[in-house]
C-alpha positions as CSV (number, residue, x, y, z in Angstrom):
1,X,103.1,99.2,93.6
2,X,106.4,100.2,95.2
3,X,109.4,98.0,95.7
4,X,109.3,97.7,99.4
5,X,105.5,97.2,99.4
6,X,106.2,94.2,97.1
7,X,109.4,92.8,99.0
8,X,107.4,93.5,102.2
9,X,104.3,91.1,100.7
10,X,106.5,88.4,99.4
11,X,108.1,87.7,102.5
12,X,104.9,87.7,104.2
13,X,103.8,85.4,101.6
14,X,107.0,82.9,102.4
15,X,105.5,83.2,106.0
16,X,102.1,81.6,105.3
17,X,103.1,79.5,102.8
18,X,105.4,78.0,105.4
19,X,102.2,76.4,107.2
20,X,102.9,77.2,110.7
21,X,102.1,79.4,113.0
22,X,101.4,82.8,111.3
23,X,99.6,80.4,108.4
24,X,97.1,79.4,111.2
25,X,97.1,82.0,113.7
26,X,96.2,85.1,111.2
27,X,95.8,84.1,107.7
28,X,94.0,87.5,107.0
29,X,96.9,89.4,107.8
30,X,96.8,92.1,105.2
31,X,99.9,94.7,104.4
32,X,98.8,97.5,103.6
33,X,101.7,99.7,103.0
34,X,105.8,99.1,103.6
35,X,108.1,102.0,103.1
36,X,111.4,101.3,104.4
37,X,111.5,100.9,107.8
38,X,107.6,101.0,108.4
39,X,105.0,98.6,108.2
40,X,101.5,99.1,108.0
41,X,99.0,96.0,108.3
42,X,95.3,95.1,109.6
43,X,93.4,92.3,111.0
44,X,89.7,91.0,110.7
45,X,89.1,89.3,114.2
46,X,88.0,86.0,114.0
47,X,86.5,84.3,117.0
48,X,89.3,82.1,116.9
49,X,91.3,85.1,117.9
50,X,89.2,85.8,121.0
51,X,89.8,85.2,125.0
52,X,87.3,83.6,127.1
53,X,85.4,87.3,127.6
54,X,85.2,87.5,124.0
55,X,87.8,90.1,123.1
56,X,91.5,89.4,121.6
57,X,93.7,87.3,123.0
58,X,97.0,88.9,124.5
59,X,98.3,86.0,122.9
60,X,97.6,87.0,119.5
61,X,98.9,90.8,120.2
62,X,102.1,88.9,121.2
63,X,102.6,87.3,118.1
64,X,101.4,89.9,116.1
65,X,104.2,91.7,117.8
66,X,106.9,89.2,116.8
67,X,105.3,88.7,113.5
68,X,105.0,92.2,112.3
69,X,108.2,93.4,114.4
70,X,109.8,90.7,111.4
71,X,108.6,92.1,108.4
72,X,109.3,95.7,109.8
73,X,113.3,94.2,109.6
74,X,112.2,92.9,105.7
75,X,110.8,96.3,104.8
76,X,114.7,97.2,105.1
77,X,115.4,94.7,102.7
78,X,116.3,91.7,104.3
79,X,114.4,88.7,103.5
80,X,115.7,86.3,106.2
81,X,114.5,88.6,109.1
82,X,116.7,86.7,111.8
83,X,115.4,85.1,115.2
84,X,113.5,86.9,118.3
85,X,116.1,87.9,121.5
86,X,113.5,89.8,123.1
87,X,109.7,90.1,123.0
88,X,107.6,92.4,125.1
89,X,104.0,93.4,124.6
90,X,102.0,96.1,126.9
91,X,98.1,96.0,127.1
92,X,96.3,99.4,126.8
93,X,92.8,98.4,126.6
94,X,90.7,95.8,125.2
95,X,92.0,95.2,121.5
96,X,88.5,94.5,120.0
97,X,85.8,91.3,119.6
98,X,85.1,89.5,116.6
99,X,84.6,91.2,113.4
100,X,86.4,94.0,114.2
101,X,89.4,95.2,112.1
102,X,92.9,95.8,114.3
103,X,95.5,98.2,112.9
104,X,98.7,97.8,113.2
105,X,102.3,100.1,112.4
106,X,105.3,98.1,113.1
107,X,108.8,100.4,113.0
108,X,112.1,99.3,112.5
109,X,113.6,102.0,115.1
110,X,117.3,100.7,114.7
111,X,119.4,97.7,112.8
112,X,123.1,97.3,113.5
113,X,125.6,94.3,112.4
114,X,123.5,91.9,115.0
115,X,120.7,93.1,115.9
116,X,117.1,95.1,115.3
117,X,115.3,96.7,117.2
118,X,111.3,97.3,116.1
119,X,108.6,98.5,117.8
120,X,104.7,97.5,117.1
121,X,101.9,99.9,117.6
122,X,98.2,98.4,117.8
123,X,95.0,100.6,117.1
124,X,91.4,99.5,117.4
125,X,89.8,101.7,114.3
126,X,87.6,103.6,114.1
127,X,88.3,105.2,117.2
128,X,92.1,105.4,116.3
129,X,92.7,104.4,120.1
130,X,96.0,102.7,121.2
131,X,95.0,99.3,122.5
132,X,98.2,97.8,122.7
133,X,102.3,98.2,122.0
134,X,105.5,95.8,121.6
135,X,109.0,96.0,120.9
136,X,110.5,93.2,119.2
137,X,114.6,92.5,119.4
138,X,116.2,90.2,116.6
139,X,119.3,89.0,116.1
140,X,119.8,89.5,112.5
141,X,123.9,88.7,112.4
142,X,123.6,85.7,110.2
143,X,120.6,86.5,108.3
144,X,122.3,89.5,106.6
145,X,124.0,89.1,103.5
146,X,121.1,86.4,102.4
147,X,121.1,86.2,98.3
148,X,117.5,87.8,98.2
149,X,118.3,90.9,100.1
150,X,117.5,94.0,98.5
151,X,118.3,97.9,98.6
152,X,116.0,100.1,98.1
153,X,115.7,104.0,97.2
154,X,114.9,106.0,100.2
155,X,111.4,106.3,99.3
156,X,111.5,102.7,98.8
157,X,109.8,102.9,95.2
158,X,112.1,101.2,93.4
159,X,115.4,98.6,94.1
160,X,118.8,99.6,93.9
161,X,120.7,96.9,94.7
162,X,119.4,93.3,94.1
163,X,117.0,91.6,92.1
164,X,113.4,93.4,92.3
165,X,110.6,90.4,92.0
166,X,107.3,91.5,90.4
């Protein structure tokens, strides 16, 4: 398994095993892939994850949005991925009804000294249609520097700075 795709899944893993929100909102979150910059992920929905006309809740897009805009910043290697400055979610069409599986590609489009900028893509397989899009704005000033960062080769397949954690 690559580096990134490792780092990516252990900071998702410090996510749920925080208990909150992302613990209880989508515990069945997978990653599927992380190369530097890009995150791919899918979703069962549950009908815990539905509105009251039985497809997903904008609610959950949004924090899908935040959530996966975050580990787009950790696929870059940095395992504090800061705190949310601006959030904004637009609704394509229905995102699905329970059982279905949403994908998702979150994209780190730029980082600076502050702040990232990511931007979420949501697709309702197996049509492959665009259901719904965010971008995601962290401020990522303080978080930098953090002693489990990590560097990794352009490919992202291995570390090159840091301390790799099988």
């Amino acid at each position: 398994m690559a580096a990134c795709l490792r780092f990516t899944r252990r900071v998702w893993k410090s996510f749920i095993d925080n208990g909150g929100h992302d613990a209880r909102c989508f515990p069945n979150l997978s990653i599927l892939n992380a190369r530097p910059g890009v995150v791919e992920a899918s979703l069962r929905i549950e009908p815990y994850n539905v509105n009251r006309v039985g497809t997903v809740h904008g609610g959950l897009i949004m924090s899908l949005t935040d959530t996966l805009g975050s580990l787009a910043v950790a696929s870059h290697g940095q395992y504090m991925t800061g705190v949310s400055t601006d959030i904004s979610t637009s609704f394509v069409k229905p995102a699905g009804k329970p059982g279905d599986e949403l994908r998702i590609v979150a994209t780190l489009t730029a980082m600076g000294k502050s702040l990232a900028y990511t931007r979420v893509d949501f697709t309702n397989p197996p049509a492959g249609q665009l259901v719904a899009y965010g971008t995601h704005t962290k401020y990522v000033g303080r978080s930098i520097g953090h002693s489990d960062d990590v560097k990794f080769s352009p490919d992202g397949e291995k570390v090159i700075e840091g301390k790799d954690v099988d």
